[in-house]
Phi, psi and omega in degrees: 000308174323280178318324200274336167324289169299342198278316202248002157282309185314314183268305187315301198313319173304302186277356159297343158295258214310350183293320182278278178003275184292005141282330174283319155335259195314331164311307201292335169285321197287318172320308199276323193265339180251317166306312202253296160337276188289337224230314185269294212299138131294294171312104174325289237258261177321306146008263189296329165304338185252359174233006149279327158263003151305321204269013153291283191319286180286003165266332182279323163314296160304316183286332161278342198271297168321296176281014185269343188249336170255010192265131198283174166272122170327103185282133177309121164339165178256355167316319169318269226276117178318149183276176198273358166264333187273340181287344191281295185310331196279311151338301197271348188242172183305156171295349183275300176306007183262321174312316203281300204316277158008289204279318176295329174283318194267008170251323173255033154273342173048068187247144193282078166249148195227270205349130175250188139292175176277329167281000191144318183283142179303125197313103158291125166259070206310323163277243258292309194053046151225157186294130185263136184312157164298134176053032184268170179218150169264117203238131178291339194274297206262008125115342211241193163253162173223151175303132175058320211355119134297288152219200176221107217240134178286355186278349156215039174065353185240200221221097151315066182237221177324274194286021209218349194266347173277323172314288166316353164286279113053234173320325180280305177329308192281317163306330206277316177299329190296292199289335170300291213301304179308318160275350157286330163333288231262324199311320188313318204268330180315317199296298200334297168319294196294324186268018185053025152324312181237158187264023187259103160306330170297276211326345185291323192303294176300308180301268220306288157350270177342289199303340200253014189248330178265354194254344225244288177313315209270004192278294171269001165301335202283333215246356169249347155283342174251000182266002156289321174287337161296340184277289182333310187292314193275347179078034175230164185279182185262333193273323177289358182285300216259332183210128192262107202303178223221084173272160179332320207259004188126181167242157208213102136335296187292001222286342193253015199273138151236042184079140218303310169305302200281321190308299169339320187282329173292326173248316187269345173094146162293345194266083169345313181287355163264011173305290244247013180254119184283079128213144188316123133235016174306164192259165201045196187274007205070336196275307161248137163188150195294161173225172188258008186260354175303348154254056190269259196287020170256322167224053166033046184242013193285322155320306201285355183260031159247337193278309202277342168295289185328327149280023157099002209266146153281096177292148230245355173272308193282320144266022143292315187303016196251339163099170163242057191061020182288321186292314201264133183266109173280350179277004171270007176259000000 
């Protein structure tokens, strides 16, 4: 009784971020739109203008916000994962013996891994017992490794990776757009309010409040949305930021960039009209992905294909390295 007890403290503790989220959400239509909209505005005409344009704003807002918490996460393939005697055995030898299993395993097996360890070896997940795909991480929370990872963020219960990071963009973006609109909207009526212009004590309330709840959210949005958007432009991740991954040749930060456009293309998909739409259009499998040092010692031309990525063109050798979507299930996205 005790474990399924805890078991089930665990998860409300879990959901209690995204829980709070979505009451200030609801709260905030009913403030702005019956409180504020219906109750305060005079004006027909401003009326009907602040409630054609809120409710764009808080459909999007909500529908990325929704798919950043219910979209699963990209799972290691099971090609990845060591059979249980080798995983047993792999335990037991050395560390030099471990590189060569590892590494003898990720050959015949022909698994697309570039990522090393610091001696050399291919990334072992020691709970998982399998070998991890590039830029893959194992996250405690969500019990498994996950793909491309970025974190594991509670406000929306999920594991920020591959299939989840363009939602999660996304998703800051449309917040960060929501709480501007609400609060440049509402200042007029906040002044009214704070300077006892109007008697309406609830809707005062509901206003004084409201504003001080979107300007206080879009304040820290600004500085994680853009500093996502910074991650998006360089192609790394929040764990590559803070530790710069590890290729045959060393670790290179820079090692997944293909120039500010192709990185964007890269999370957002080529098919424009679906930049600004929370549906998967990322590119590949979560599992491969090009990198720019991949011809680094074969015809010495890596300049000139870094100088033609920074402009934008998608070299057509590098986007081939993106796999072919075999590891990944899209009707689950």
């Amino acid at each position: 009784m005790a474990p399924a007890v805890i078991r089930i403290c665990c998860v409300a503790v879990r959901w209690t971020p995204v829980i709070f989220i979505s009451a200030i959400v609801v709260w905030s239509y009913y403030a702005y739109v019956v409180q504020m909209c219906f109750l305060t505005v005079e004006s027909i005409a401003e009326r009907v203008l602040y409630l054609l344009l809120f409710h764009p704003f808080i459909v999007m807002f909500a529908w990325s916000y929704a798919k950043t918490i219910f979209t699963p996460v990209g799972r290691v393939p099971k090609v990845f994962f060591l059979p249980s005697q080798l995983a047993d055995r792999l335990m037991r030898e050395s560390e030099e013996d471990q590189k060569n299993t590892l590494i003898e395993f990720a050959r015949n097996n022909n698994l697309p891994v570039q990522n090393r360890t610091h001696i050399g070896a291919p990334r072992y997940c020691e709970k998982c017992k399998c070998i991890k795909p590039d830029r893959s991480h194992h996250c405690s929370v969500c019990g498994t490794c996950v793909l491309k990872m970025d974190h594991h963020c509670p406000w929306v219960n999920n594991c920020v990776g591959f299939t989840t990071y363009k939602f999660f963009v996304m998703f800051l973006g449309y917040a960060l757009l929501y709480c501007l609109f609400v609060a440049v909207t509402s200042l007029k009526y906040f002044i009214q309010f704070w300077s006892g212009g109007v008697g309406n004590n609830m809707g005062k309330f509901h206003v004084l409040f409201l504003f001080f709840v979107a300007v206080m959210f879009a304040i820290s949005l600004i500085s994680l949305f853009g500093y996502h958007c910074y991650l998006t432009a360089k192609n790394r991740s929040t764990l590559e930021s803070f530790r710069s991954p590890i290729f045959q040749s060393g670790p290179d930060k820079n090692g997944f960039s293909l120039g500010k456009y192709n990185n964007f293309i890269e999370i957002f998909g080529e098919n424009k009209l679906m930049w600004f739409v929370p549906t998967f259009t990322s590119a590949g499998d979560g599992v491969t992905f090009p990198t720019r040092t991949v011809d680094l010692d074969s015809d010495g031309l890596l300049a000139d294909r870094q100088r033609w990525m920074e402009e934008g063109e998608l070299d057509s050798h590098l986007n081939n390295g993106y796999g072919s979507n075999r590891y990944l299930d899209h009707d689950k996205l």
